[in-house]
Structure formats: structure tokens, C-alpha cells
N, C-alpha and C positions, 0 to 999 in steps of 0.2 A: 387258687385253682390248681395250680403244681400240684400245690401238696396233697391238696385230697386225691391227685390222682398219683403223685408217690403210694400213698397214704396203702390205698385200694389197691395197686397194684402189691406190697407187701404183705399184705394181709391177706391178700390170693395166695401168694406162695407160703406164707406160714402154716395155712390150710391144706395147700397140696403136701407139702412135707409131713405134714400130719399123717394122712392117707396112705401116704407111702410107707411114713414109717410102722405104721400099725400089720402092713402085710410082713415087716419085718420079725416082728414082736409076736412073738407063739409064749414065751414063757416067764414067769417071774423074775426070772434072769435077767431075759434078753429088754423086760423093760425098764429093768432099777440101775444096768450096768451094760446095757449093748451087747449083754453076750462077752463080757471083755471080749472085745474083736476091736476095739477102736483104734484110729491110728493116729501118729503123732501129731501131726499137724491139726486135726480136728482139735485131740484130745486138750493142744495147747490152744486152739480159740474157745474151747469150752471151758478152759481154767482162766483164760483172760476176762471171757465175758461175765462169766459170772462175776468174779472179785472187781469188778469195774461196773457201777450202775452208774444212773442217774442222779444219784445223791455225791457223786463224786462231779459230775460236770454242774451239776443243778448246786446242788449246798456246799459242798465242802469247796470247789473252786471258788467259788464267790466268796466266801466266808472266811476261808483259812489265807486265799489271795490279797484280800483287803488286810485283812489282820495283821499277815507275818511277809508280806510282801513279796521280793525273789527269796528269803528264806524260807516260802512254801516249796522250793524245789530240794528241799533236804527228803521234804516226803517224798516225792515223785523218784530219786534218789534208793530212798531206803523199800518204797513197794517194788522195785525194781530189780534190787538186788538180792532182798532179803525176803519179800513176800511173794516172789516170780521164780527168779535163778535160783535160790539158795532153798528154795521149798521143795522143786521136783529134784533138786541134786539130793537134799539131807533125806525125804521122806520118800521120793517117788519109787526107787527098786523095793527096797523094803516093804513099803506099804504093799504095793503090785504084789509081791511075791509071801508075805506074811497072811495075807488074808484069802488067798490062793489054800495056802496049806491049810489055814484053820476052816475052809470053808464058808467063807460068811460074806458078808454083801454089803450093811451098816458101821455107824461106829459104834452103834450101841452093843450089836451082835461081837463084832471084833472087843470090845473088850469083856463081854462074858466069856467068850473062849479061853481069850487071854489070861483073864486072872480068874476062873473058873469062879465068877463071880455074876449069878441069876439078879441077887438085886441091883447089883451096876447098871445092869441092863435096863432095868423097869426105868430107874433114875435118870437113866442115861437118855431113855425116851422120852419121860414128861419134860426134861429139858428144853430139848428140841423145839417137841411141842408147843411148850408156855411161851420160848422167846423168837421163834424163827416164822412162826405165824404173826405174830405182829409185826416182825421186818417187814414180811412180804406184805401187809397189808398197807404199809408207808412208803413202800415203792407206788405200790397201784395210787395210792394219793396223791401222792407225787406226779405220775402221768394226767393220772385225772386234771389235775391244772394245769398242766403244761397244754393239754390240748382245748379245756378250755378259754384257756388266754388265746393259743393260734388259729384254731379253727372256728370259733365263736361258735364250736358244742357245748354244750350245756354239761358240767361235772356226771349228775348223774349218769347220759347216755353216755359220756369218753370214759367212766367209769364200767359199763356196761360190756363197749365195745372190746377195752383192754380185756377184759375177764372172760369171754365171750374166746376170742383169738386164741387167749392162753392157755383156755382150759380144751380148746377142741385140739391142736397140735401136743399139746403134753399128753390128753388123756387118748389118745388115738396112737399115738405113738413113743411113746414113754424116750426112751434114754437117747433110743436111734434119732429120731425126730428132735429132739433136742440137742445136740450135739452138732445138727447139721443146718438146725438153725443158726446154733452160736458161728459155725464157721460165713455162714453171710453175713449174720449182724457184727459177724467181728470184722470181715472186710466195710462193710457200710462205716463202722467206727472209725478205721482206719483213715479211707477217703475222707471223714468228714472231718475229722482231727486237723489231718494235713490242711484241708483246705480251710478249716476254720481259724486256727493259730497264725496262715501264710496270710490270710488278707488281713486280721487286725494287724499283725504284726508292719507288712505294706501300709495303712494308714496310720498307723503311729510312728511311720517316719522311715521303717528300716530295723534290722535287730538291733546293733550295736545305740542307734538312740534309741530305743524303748530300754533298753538294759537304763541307759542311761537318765531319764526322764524319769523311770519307776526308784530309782534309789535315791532322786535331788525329792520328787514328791512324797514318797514315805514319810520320812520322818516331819511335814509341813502336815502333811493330812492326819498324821496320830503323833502328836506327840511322845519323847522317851518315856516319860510319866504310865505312858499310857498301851505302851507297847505288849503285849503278849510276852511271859516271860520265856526262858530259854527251856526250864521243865517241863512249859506245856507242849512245847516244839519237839521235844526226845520222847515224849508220851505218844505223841501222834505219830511220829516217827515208827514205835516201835509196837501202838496199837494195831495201825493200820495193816503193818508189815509182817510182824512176828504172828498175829492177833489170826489170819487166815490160814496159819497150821495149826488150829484147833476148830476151826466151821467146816462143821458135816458134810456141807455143801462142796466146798473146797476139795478137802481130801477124796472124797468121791471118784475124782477123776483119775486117781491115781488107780484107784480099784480096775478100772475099767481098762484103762490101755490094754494095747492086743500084746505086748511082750515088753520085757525091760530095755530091749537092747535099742528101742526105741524113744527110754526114756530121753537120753542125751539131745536128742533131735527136740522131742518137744520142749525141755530148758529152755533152748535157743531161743527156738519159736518163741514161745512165751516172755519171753526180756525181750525180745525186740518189739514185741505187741506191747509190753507196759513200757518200753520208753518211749514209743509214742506215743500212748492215750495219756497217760498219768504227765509228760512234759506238757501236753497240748493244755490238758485241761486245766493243770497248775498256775501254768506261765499268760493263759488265759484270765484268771483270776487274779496274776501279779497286775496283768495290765490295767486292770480296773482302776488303776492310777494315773493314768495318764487318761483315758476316758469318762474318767468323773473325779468330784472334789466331795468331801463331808457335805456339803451345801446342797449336791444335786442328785446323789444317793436316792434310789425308791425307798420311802418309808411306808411302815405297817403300823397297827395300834401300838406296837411293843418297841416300834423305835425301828433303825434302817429291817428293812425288806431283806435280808440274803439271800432267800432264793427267788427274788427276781433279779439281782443283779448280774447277771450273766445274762437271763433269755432278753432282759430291754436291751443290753448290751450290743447283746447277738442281733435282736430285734431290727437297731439303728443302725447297722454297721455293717451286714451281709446282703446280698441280694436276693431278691424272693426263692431264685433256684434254690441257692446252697441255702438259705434259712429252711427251706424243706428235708434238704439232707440231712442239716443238724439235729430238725424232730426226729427226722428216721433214726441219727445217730444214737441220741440220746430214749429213742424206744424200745430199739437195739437192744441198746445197754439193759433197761430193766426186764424185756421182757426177755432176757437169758438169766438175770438174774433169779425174775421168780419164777421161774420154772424149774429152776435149779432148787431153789427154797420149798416150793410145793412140795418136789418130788422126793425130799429128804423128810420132809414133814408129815408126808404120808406115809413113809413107809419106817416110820417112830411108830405109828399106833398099826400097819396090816401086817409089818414083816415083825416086829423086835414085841409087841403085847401080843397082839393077836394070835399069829402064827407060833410065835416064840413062846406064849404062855397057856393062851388062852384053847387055843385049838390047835395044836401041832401037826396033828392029823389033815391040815384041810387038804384038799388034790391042788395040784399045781394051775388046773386050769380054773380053778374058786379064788386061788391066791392071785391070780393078776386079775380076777375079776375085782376082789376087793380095794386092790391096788387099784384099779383105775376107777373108781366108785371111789373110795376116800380122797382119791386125788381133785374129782370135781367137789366133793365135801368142803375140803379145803378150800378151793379156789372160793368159793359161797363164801366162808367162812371170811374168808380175805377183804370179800366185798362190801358184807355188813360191818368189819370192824371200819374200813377205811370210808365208807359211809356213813358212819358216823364215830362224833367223836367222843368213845369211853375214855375218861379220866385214867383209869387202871392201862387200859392200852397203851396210850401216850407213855407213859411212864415204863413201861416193857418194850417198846420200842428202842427208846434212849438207853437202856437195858441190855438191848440182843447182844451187841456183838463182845462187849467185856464179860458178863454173864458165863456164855456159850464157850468162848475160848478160856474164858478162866477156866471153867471145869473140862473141857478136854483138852487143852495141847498138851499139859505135863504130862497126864495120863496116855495122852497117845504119844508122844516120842518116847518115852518109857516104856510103854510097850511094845514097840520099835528099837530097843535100843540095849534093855536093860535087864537081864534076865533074875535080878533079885529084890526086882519091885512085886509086892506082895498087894493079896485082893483088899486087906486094910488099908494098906499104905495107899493106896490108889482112889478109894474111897474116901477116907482121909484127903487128898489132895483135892476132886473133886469136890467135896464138900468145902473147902477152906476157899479155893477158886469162887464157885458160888455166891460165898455168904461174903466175901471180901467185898466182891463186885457190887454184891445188892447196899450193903453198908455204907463204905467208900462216899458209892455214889449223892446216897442223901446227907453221909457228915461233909463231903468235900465241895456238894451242888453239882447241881448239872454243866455247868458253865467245863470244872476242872474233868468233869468224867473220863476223859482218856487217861488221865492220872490216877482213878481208880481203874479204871481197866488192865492200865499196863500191871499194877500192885498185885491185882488177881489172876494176872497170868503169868508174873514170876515167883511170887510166892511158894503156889504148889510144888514147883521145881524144889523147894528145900526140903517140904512137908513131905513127899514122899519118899526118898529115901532115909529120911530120920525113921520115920515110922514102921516102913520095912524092916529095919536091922531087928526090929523088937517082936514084929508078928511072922504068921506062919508064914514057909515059902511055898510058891504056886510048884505042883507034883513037877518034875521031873521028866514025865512023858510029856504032859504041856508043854513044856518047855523044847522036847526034843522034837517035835513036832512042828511048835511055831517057829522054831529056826533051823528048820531043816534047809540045808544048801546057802543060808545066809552069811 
């Protein structure tokens, strides 16, 4: 009973935000980017919440916790450092300030200006397209069970409701509305982290013996034999971490802050928000050692259950209140995230084909008409794939996020960075990122995939500046332009 009156009371304010933000939102600007006006502290729980779903408390804790034990906390470690601090330090003025000057809103747009390169762009958008629609469609599946294990809803209608929620505050209030959702779901996150990590941690005895319990039981519940090797642990390390300065999604936020001199503030912000979701939810996952044996593990047709090892966890071991909070946390979490993914995913086919090729000419108030008409497209779209299950989806799912970052990070810190990367060279590396990731995947199995993923997002880092030295360089004005005052 709590929870459904958490539940309702959240999804009233999700809905008034909506509202509100729509009176804010006049123009294709103000809804893909706020108007860049946003300010730090929003801007850094919009960069937390996004790169933190429910696939991180829900799968990857259970999964990677069991697995690799307290050495899941290398990851929580490296998203920390590497995917939080060291992303708004290396890309955030630059970005802010580079796509200012070139004009543009996208990454697909940002790198046709960049390397004065139209079919980048097309490429750049079915990208998106093919793989960030089926992220988001595995998030919503994701909740979908979550709420029908808690609330005894039936998949279809918590499948309904999430879709429902999501698409009336994103499409009603585009970037405003969003941003100011993430800053509540990120304080929700917060409270529920703290209190979810401080009471298991309390019933396994205290910190220092759960440290100690989780490293005597490790090695009894998986044998050395049997351990996860140390490659696969630098792979996740450096997917998870390095992997979110090339998602559209991500970088986004950088576009949008209201100045640079604010970037510094939101860094902060941002590492202190991933040291505490990313420790809670990791060190949440180690304890699954001390709270169960091989023996007592939920199992599925395919052998242990991982993603219910966390919610029976959670299940047995909280009290009804904060098990409420932890749904809110954990809906939080994805519904920042796909709103974030819609809103990059629409505006691949209104702002970078449509507008960018198709009709240039449209008036501004037709272009956030379509923008927010493709945006419930999408959400639809989301719903049929995660209702049911395409063979080819599944498979782009697992897909997204090595994929997507293979073909942008090179290409975008290079253009960021590098002013004798050329529109071959850059194509070239996207293509090689790409075709790495899709190959990888099915010679190395799904099992090793962060080990293709990491391959296709260091790769291109070589391919393009080899291939540069040999093809034309982008004009000169380009160039005096995209780095002006940089």
C-alpha cells in the first residue's frame, strides 16, 4: 500500500513537471537543449541520472557482484573517476563552447559541421537510431518486471503506465522537464542508495565484517577455476567508464549548460553523485555473498536468475517503507535514462534527416511540432519492441552501448581536440568502431562483449589519425571557427 501511494504521488509530479516545463519550451532549442540556460547542479544530476539506470542496480549489480566480488568496486572506481570527473573536465568546456560556435544541437550535426562531412551525418543518425531505440526499449522491460513482481500489475499495464508517464512529461516538456525531473530522481537515488547499502550493510554484521565475510566466502562460492578473468574486469572497467564519452545521450548535457565557468561546479557535483550510486549499488552486489550460497541463488530456465538477485534480496532484507523507496530509486533511475535516450533518438530522424536534409526549410514552430510527435513515435516504438520479444532486437540491445560509442568517442574527442582529423579519417574510424563491435561480439560471444566493446572504442583512436595524414584536410575557416577562443 506505501508504495502504490509513493508510486501515484510521483507520477503526479512527473506530470506537473511536464506542464510546467511545456510553458517553458517555445522552441526547437528550448526543447532538445533548455535553451542552453541550464545550471550546474541540475545539469550534473542529469548527467548522473542518465548514465546510472536500472540495469546498473537491477543487472550489472547482481551479476558483476556475484561474479567478481569486492573487485566490482574497480568499476564503481573507474565510472567515478573516468566516466563522471574526468568526462566533464576533458570534454565539458570544449564541447559547451565548440558547438556554440558551430551552431548545432546533435552529435550527428556537430560532426557534419566539424568535418564538413553531410554523409557523417545521415550515418551518424541511423546509428542512433538502430541501437539507442532498443536500449531504451530494455530499460522499459526492465521496469515492466520490476513492477510486476512488486505491485502484482500485470507486465502489460506497468508496461503501459511507464510509457504513459514518460512520454506525457518528455513530450510536453522536452529538455526543461527533463532535467528537472533528473534533479529529483537523483535526490530519490541518493536517499535510497544511502539507506539501502546502510541497512544491509547493519544486518551483515557491520562494514568491516561484511568486507570480511565477502572475501572468506568468494573464493568457497566460485572457485579460482572458475573466476572471471582480470581482462574481463579492465574491459568493464573501461566500457562502462570511457564507453559514456561517446553516448549522444551523455554528451548532451554538456551542450546545454548555461556557461563554462560552471562547468567546474558540475564535475563535483557529478563524482560525488557517482560515488555514491555506483559504491551503493556495486558493494550491494558484493554482499550477495554473505546473503546467499550457489545453493540458494534464484534460478531461471537458463541457470541463476541475475536480475532477480538484488530485488529478492532487497525484497527480504528492507522494510516495506524503504522497499518503496528503492522502486522509486530504481524508476528514477530508468525513467531519466529513457527520456534521455528518446530525446536523442528523436531528434536523429526531426533535427539531423529531416530538418538537416529532407526539409531545411521547415518554420521553427513545425520543427518542435515534429520533435515532439516523433518523440511519442518513439516512445510507441519502445513499447512494441519491449513487448515483445524480436530475436534481431535482443541482439541490438546487447549491441547499444559498444556499437554507439565505438563509432563516436574517437570521432568526437578528435573533434574536440584535434584540428588535422580529416572527414575520411573520421569516417574511417566510425566505420571501423562500428564493424569492430558488431564482429567482436559474435566471434568473442556475448558472455566476453565488454572485450569487444572496449577493442571498438580504442581502435578508432589509431585509425583516424593514420588515415588523416593521407586524405584532404577540413578548409581552414572550419577550423577557425570551430576553435575560436578555445
Amino acid at each position: 500500500m506505501i508504495g502504490i501511494i509513493f508510486l501515484s504521488i510521483f507520477l503526479l509530479l512527473m506530470i506537473g513537471i511536464g506542464v510546467w516545463g511545456m510553458k517553458k519550451t517555445t522552441t526547437l532549442n528550448d526543447f532538445f537543449l533548455g535553451g542552453r540556460s541550464i545550471g550546474p547542479w541540475i545539469s550534473a544530476f542529469a548527467y548522473g541520472t542518465s548514465y546510472f539506470s536500472a540495469v546498473l542496480f537491477i543487472g550489472f549489480a547482481g551479476k558483476l557482484g556475484w561474479g567478481f566480488g569486492l573487485n566490482v568496486l574497480w568499476i564503481s572506481l573507474g565510472n567515478t573517476l573516468f566516466g563522471a570527473l574526468l568526462a566533464w573536465l576533458i570534454l565539458g568546456r570544449r564541447t559547451r563552447r565548440m558547438t556554440q560556435n558551430l551552431e548545432v544541437m546533435t552529435m550527428p550535426e556537430f560532426l557534419q559541421e566539424r568535418f564538413q562531412g553531410k554523409y557523417i551525418k545521415i550515418f551518424s543518425a541511423i546509428i542512433i537510431f538502430t541501437f539507442l531505440i532498443p536500449y531504451s526499449a530494455s530499460v522499459f522491460k526492465g521496469l515492466g518486471h520490476l513492477f510486476e513482481i512488486n505491485f502484482n500489475i500485470s507486465y502489460d499495464i506497468a508496461l503501459m503506465i511507464m510509457i504513459a508517464i514518460t512520454g506525457i512529461y518528455l513530450i510536453l516538456g522536452g529538455y526543461f522537464a527533463i532535467t528537472l525531473t533528473d534533479f529529483i530522481q537523483g535526490i530519490i537515488m541518493l536517499f535510497g542508495s544511502v539507506a539501502m547499502v546502510t541497512i544491509l550493510i547493519g544486518k551483515a554484521g557491520g562494514l568491516s565484517s561484511s568486507i570480511s565475510a565477502i572475501i572468506q566466502n568468494y573464493p568457497m562460492h566460485i572457485p579460482l577455476a572458475k573466476q572471471p578473468n582480470m581482462i574481463l574486469l579492465i574491459s568493464l572497467v573501461f566500457m562502462t567508464s570511457f564507453g559514456a564519452w561517446g553516448m549522444p545521450q551523455m554528451v548532451q548535457k554538456f551542450y546545454a549548460i548555461k556557461n563554462e565557468k560552471m562547468i567546474g561546479v558540475a564535475a563535483i557535483v557529478t563524482t560525488v553523485f557517482a560515488v555514491i550510486i555506483v559504491f551503493a549499488a556495486y558493494f550491494t552486489g558484493a554482499l550477495t555473498h554473505i546473503f546467499y550460497s550457489p545453493e540458494t541463488l534464484p534460478m531461471g530456465a537458463k541457470g541463476i536468475a541475475f536480475d532477480k538477485i538484488i530485488p529478492d534480496m532487497l525484497k527480504a532484507n528492507l522494510p516495506e517503507y524503504l522497499m518503496a523507496l528503492i522502486l522509486l530509486l530504481v524508476l528514477s533511475a530508468s525513467m531519466s535514462t529513457l527520456s534521455s535516450l528518446v530525446l536523442v533518438s528523436s531528434s536523429s530522424v526531426a533535427i539531423d534527416l529531416y530538418k538537416g536534409h529532407i526539409n531545411p526549410n521547415i518554420s521553427k514552430s513545425n520543427s518542435l511540432v515534429m520533435m515532439r510527435f516523433l518523440s511519442g513515435i518513439f516512445i510507441v516504438i519502445s513499447y512494441f519492441i519491449a513487448r515483445y520479444d524480436f530475436g534481431i532486437i535482443v541482439t541490438l540491445m546487447s549491441l547499444s552501448w559498444g556499437a554507439v560509442s565505438g563509432s563516436f568517442m574517437a570521432a568526437f574527442v578528435y573533434g574536440l581536440y584535434y584540428k588535422g582529423a580529416t572527414k575520411i579519417g573520421i569516417a574511417s574510424g566510425m566505420a571501423t568502431g562500428l564493424v569492430l563491435s558488431i564482429v567482436l561480439f559474435f566471434v568473442l560471444g556475448p558472455a566476453n562483449s565488454p572485450i569487444a566493446s572496449s577493442i571498438a572504442i580504442i581502435v578508432p583512436f589509431f585509425v583516424i589519425p593514420v588515415v588523416s595524414l593521407f586524405t584532404k584536410k577540413v578548409d581552414k575557416e572550419i577550423l577557425d571557427k570551430a576553435f575560436q577562443n578555445i
